[in-house]
C-alpha positions in Angstrom: 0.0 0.0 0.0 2.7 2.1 0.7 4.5 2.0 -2.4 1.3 2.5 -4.5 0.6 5.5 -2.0 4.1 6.6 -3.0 3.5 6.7 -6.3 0.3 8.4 -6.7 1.6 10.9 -4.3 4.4 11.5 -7.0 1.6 12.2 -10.0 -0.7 14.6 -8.2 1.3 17.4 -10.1 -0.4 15.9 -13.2 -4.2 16.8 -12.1 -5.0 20.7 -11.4 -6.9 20.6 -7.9 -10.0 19.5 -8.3 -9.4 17.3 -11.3 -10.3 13.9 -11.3 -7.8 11.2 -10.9 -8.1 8.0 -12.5 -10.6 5.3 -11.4 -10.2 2.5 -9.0 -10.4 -0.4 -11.6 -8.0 1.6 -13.9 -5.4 1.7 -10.9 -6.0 -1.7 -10.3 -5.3 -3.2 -13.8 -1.8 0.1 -13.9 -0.4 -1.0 -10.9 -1.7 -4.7 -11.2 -2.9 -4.3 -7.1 -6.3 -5.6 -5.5 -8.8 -3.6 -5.0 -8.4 -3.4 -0.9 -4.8 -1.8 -1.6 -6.1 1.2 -4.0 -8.8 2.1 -1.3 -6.1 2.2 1.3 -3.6 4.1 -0.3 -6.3 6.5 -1.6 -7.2 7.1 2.0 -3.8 7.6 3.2 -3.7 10.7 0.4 -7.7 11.8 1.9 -5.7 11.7 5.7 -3.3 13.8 4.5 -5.5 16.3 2.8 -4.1 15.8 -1.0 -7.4 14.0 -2.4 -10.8 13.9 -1.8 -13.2 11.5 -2.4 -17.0 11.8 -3.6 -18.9 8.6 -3.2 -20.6 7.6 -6.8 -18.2 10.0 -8.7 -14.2 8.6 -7.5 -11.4 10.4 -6.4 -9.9 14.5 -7.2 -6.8 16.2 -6.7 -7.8 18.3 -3.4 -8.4 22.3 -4.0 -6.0 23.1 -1.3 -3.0 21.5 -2.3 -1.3 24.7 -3.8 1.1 24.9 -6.5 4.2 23.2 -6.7 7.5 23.7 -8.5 5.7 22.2 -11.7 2.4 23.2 -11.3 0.2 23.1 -14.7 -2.8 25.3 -15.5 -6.4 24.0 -15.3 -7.0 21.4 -17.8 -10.4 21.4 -17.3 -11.3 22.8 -20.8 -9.9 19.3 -22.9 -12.7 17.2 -21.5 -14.6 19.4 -23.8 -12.4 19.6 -26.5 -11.9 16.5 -27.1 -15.4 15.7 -27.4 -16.4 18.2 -29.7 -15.9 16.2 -32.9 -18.1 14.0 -32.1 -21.3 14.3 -34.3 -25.2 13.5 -32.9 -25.0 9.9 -33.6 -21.4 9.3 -32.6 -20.4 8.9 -29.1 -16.8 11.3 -28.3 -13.7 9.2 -29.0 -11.8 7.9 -26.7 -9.0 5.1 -26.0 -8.5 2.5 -23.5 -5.5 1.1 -23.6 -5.8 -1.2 -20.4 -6.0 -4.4 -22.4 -2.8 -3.8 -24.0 -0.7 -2.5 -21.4 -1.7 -6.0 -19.9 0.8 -7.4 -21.4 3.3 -4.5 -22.5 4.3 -4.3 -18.4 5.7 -6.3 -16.4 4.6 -8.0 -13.3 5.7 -6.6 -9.5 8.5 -8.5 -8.1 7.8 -12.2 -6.9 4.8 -11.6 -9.3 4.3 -15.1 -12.1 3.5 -13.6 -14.9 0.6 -15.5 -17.1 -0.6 -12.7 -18.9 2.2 -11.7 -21.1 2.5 -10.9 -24.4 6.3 -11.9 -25.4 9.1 -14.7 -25.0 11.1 -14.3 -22.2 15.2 -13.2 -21.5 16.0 -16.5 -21.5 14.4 -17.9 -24.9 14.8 -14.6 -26.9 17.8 -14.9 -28.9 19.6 -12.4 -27.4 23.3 -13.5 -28.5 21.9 -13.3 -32.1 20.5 -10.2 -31.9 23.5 -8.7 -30.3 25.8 -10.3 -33.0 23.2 -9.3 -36.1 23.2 -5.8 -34.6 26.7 -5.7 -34.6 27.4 -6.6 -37.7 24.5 -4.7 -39.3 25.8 -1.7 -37.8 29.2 -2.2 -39.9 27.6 -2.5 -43.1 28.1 0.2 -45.5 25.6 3.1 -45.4 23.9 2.0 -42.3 23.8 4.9 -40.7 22.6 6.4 -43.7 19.1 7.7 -45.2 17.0 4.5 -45.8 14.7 4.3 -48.5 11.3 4.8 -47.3 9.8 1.4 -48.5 12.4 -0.5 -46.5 15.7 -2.0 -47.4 15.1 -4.0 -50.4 16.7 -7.1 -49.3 14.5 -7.4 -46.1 11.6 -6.2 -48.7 12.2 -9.4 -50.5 12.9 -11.7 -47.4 9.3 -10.8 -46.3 7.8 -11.4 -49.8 9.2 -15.1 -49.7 7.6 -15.4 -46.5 4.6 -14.3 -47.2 4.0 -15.5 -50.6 5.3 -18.7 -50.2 6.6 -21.3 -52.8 3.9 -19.7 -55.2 5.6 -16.3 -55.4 2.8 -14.3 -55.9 4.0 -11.6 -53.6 6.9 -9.5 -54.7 9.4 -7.8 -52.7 7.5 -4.3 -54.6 4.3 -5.7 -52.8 6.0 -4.9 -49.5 6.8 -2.3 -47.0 8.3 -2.4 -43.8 7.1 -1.1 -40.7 7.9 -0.7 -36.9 6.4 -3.9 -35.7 2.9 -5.2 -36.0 0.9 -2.9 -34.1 2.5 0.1 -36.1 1.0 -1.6 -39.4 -2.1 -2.3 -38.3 -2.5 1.1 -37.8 -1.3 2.3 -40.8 -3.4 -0.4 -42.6 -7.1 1.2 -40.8 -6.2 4.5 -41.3 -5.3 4.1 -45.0 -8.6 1.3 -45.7 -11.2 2.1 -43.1 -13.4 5.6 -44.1 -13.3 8.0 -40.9 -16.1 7.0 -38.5 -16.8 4.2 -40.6 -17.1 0.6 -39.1 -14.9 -2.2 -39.1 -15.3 -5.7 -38.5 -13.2 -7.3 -35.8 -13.4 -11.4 -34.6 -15.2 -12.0 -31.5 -13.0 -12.3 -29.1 -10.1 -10.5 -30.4 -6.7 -8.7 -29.5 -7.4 -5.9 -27.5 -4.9 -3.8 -29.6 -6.3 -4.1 -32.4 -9.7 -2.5 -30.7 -7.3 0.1 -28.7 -5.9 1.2 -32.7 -9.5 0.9 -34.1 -10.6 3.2 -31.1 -8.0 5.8 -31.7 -8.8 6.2 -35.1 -12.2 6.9 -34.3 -13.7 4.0 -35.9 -16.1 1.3 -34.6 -15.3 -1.7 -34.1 -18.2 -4.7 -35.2 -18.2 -8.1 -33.5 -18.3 -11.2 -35.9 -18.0 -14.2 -33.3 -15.2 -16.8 -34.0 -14.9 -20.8 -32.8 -12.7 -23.4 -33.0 -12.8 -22.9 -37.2 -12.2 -19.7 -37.0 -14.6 -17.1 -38.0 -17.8 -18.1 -39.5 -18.6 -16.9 -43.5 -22.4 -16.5 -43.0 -22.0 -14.0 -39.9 -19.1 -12.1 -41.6 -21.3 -11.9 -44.8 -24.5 -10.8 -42.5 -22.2 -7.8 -40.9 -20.8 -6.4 -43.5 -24.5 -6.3 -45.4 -25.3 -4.7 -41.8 -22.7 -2.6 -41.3 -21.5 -1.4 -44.7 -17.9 -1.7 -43.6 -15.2 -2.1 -45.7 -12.6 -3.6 -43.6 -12.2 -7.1 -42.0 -9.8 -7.7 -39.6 -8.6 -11.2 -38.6 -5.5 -13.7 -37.6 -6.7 -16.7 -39.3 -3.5 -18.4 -37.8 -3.2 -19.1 -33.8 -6.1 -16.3 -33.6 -5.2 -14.5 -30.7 -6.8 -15.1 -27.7 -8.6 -18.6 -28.8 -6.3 -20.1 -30.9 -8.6 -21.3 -33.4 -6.9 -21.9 -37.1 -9.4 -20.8 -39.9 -10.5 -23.8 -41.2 -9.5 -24.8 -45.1 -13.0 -24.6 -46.0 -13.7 -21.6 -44.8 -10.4 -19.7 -46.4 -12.3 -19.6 -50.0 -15.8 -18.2 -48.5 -14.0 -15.4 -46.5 -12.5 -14.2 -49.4 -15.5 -14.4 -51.1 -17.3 -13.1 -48.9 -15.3 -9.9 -48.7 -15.2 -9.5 -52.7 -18.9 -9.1 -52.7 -18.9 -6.8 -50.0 -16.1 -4.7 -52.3 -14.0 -5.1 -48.7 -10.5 -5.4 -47.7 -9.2 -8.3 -45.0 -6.5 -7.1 -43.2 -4.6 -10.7 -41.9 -2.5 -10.5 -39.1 -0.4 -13.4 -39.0 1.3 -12.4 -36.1 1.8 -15.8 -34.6 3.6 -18.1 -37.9 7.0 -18.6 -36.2 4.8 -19.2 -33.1 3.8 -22.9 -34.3 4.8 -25.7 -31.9 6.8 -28.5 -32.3 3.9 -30.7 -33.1 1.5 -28.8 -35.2 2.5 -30.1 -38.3 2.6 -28.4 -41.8 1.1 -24.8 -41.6 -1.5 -23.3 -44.1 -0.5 -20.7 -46.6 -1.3 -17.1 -45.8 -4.6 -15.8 -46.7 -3.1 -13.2 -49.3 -1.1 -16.3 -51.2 -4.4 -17.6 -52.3 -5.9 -13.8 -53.1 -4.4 -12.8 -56.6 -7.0 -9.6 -56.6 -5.6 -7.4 -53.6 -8.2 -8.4 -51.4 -5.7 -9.2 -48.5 -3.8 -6.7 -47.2 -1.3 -8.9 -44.9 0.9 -8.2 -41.4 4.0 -9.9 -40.6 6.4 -8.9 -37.7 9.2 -9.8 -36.0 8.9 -9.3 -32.8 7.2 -11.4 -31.3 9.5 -14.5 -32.3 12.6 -12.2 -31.2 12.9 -9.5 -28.5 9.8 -6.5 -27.9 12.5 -4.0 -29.0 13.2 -5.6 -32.4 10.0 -3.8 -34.0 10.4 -4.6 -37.6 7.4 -5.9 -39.6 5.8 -6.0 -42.8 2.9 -5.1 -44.6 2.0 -6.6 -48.1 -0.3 -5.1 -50.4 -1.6 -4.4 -54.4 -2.7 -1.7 -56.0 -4.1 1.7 -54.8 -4.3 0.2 -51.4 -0.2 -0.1 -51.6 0.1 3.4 -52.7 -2.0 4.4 -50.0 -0.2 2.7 -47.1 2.9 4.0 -48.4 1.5 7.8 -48.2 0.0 7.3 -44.8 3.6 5.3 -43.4 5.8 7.5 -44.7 3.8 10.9 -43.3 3.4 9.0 -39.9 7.4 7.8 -39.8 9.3 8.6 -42.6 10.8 5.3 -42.5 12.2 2.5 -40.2 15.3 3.0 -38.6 18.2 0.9 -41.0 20.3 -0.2 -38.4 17.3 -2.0 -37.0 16.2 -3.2 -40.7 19.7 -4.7 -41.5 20.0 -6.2 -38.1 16.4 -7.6 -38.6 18.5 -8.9 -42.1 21.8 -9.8 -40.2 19.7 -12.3 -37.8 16.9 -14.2 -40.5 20.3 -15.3 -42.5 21.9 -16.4 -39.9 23.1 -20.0 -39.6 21.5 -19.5 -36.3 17.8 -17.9 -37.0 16.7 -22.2 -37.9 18.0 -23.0 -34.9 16.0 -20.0 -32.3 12.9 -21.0 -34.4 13.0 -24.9 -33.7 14.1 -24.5 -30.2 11.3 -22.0 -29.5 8.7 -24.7 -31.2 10.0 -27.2 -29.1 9.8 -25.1 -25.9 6.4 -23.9 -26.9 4.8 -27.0 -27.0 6.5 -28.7 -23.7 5.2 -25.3 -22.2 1.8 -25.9 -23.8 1.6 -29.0 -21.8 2.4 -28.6 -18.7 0.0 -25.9 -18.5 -2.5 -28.3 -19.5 -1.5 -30.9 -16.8 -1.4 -28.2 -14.4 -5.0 -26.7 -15.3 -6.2 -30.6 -15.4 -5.0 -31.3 -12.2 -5.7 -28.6 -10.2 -8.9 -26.4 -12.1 -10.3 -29.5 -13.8 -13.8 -27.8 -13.5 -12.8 -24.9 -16.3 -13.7 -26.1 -19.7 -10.9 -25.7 -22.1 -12.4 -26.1 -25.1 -9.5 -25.4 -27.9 -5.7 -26.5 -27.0 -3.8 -24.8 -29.9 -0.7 -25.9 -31.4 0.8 -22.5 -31.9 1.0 -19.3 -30.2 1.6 -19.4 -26.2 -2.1 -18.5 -24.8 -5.2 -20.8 -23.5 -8.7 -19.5 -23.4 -10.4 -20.6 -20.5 -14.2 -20.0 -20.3 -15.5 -19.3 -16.6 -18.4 -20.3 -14.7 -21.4 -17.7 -15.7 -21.4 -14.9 -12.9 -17.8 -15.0 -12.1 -16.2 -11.3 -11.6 -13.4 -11.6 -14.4 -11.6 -8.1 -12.5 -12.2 -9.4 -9.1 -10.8 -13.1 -9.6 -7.9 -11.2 -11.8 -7.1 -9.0 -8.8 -7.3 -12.2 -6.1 -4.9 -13.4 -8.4 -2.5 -10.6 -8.3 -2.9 -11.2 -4.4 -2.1 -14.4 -4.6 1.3 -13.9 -6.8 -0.1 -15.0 -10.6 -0.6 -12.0 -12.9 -3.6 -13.3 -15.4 -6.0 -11.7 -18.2 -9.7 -11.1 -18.1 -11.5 -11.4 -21.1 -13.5 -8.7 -21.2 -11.0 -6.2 -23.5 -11.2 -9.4 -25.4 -14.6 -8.3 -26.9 -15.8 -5.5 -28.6 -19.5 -5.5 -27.5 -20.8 -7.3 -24.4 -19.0 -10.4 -23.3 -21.1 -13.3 -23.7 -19.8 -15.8 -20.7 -16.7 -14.7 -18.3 -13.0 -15.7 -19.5 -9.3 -16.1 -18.5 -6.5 -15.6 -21.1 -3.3 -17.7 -19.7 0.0 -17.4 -21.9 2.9 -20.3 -21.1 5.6 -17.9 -22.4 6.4 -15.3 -20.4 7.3 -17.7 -17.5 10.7 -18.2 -16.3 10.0 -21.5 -16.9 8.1 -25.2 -16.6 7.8 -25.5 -12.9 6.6 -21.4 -13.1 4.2 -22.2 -15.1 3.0 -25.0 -12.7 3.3 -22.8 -9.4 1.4 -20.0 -11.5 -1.2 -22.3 -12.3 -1.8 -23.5 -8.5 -2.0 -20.0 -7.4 -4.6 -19.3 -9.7 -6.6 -22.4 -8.0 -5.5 -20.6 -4.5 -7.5 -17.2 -5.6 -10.6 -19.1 -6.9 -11.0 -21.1 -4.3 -10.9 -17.8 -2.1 -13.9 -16.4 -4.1 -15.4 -19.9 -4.4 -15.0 -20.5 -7.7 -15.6 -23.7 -8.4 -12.5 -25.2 -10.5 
């Protein structure tokens, strides 16, 4: 409590006095505390006259506080600011990044962290990196102006990826980008009209809400199951809708892991062309497949001769967070589009990082990071299964994926997602709640575990029993 009380004490230069701070539940998923702890350390700021509280409306920065060396004006007048683009029928815009930050921070000390959204130290391939970045840093004209569609030996590394033994996409299809998250941007901003709609799976990757948010779009559920996403509902939400972009990760779908099926590649593309609609595929999880998953379908956009697909690729997550290099392939206007909006947004993407990126997928030792994280992935995958059989054997899992590092776990109907979340926490087990899963209302109560952020196997298998520890305190039945 302390240390929490410590640090809000620290921001209350941020708020003019009387301006509201935060809200409980968005201290509790920032600091990753229980409830108990905010309302303590809240009251130690009340007792020492620096907040007050209102019941029904939260907590504000207390009138009689003063100024202080860096004392800032009153603020007061954004709330309406920012709210005055919003038209009769559209609600003000506004961002919630909670769900992502999730799994961009890391857990308190002592903290197992299940909720994570990248490999950890000791299975990122740090020595590679370090050598690649080395070496890339040496190369002639590193340090120099790159072009703006990326480096055009990366350009056609990605295009082999992507494309595949067919080669239908060319190293001129591509551009590079920072990361993932940085081309999914680019890729609504440049497809999706301002305002407009845009379908989403159901659940899906909160960040991909969080960018669709921020660009002031809305964001249209089409529900997803073990196949994938369903063709009929897709075809029913566009005609509903009238949007003109379809997000999706047909591969590892992110957070049920559900592989689109074969048959229903064909009808989503289908579907789109009649609706005169783009699908943006975010394959963010191909060097994610597990040691057992057996040969991998082709990306969407290698079956899609007609620029349909607009496709993501990134490294990152298969590497290190800070190696945000990524990919985005495209044909016609669309291309010419994403270029404009990428290079006004970035210029371009910094070259020691693009030849690094190029330094470390020719190395001798980029086959062997990808087959020992395969391998790692699915003994990971499994013990997390063995651990959730043995000691939650009353949560159904209904999908155990072969690629990506997450589980979906449905909850009993009733449970608090935030308070069991927050038990956890007590209990030393960071874990997700679904809700920023969804984009509309949540039909049952979920979990998100992830096996890869853990140190390790028997992490993983304390992580899990401290989970069971938390729902038995709130009597969940497991």
């Amino acid at each position: 409590m302390g240390d929490l009380a410590a640090s809000l004490r620290s921001e209350l230069d941020r708020y003019s006095p009387g301006e509201k701070l935060p809200s409980s539940r968005a201290l509790v998923e920032r600091f990753r505390v229980s409830p108990v702890t905010v309302s303590r350390a809240l009251a130690a700021l009340v007792a020492e006259g620096l907040v007050v509280t209102r019941p029904g409306a939260g907590a504000f920065r207390a009138a009689g506080t003063g100024p202080s060396p860096h004392a800032r004006g009153d603020t007061s007048w954004q709330e309406v600011a920012l709210s005055a683009d919003a038209s009769a029928d559209q609600a003000p815009r506004s961002v919630d990044a909670g769900g992502v930050l999730t799994t961009l921070e890391a857990p308190p000390q002592g903290v197992i962290e299940l909720n994570g959204g990248y490999l950890p130290p000791g299975l990122q391939p740090e020595r590679a990196l370090a050598a690649a970045l080395a070496r890339a840093g040496r190369r002639p004209g590193a340090w120099g102006r790159p072009p703006v569609d990326g480096v055009a030996e990366l350009r056609g590394w990605f295009a082999r990826e992507i494309g595949g033994p067919s080669g239908i996409v060319a190293p001129s299809d591509v551009l590079i980008t920072s990361g993932g998250q940085s081309a999914l941007t680019t890729a609504l901003r440049a497809l999706a009209p301002p305002g407009g709609a845009v379908l989403v799976e159901s659940p899906t990757y909160p960040g991909m809400l969080a960018v669709a948010h921020a660009s002031g779009l809305r964001p249209v559920p089409v529900p997803v199951d073990t196949d994938g996403v369903r063709p009929e509902l897709l075809a029913e939400a566009f005609r509903a809708s009238g949007a003109r972009v379809f997000v999706c990760q047909p591969l590892f779908q992110n957070p049920t892991g559900a592989v689109l099926a074969r048959e229903r590649r064909a009808e989503v593309l289908r579907v789109a062309r009649e609706a005169g609609a783009f699908v943006v595929e975010d394959d963010f999880a191909r060097h994610l497949a597990h040691e057992d998953a057996g040969p991998l379908p082709a990306a969407l956009c290698a079956d899609d001769p007609d620029g349909v697909v607009v496709h993501i690729r990134s490294l990152t997550k298969i590497t290190s967070p800070s190696l945000r290099v990524g990919a985005l392939a495209a044909r016609g206007p669309a291309l010419e589009r994403l270029r404009a909006i990428q290079i006004v947004d970035s210029f371009f993407v910094p070259r020691p990082l693009q030849e690094a990126a190029l330094e470390l997928v020719g190395a001798p030792a980029w086959g062997r990071h990808l087959r020992t994280v395969a391998a790692e992935l699915r003994a990971r995958r499994q013990v997390m299964l063995g651990a959730l059989a043995g000691e939650l054997p009353g949560l159904p899992l209904r999908h155990a994926p072969r690629g990506g590092y997450h589980l979906w776990l449905r909850l009993p109907g009733g449970t608090d997602e935030h308070a069991l979340a927050a038990a956890a926490l007590r209990a030393g087990v960071a874990v997700a709640p679904g809700h920023p899963y969804f984009a509309a209302e949540s039909p049952a109560p979920h979990l998100r575990l992830t096996f890869a952020p853990a140190a390790g196997e028997n992490e993983i298998t304390e992580g899990v029993r401290r989970l069971r520890n938390a729902c038995d305190g709130l009597g969940i039945t497991g």
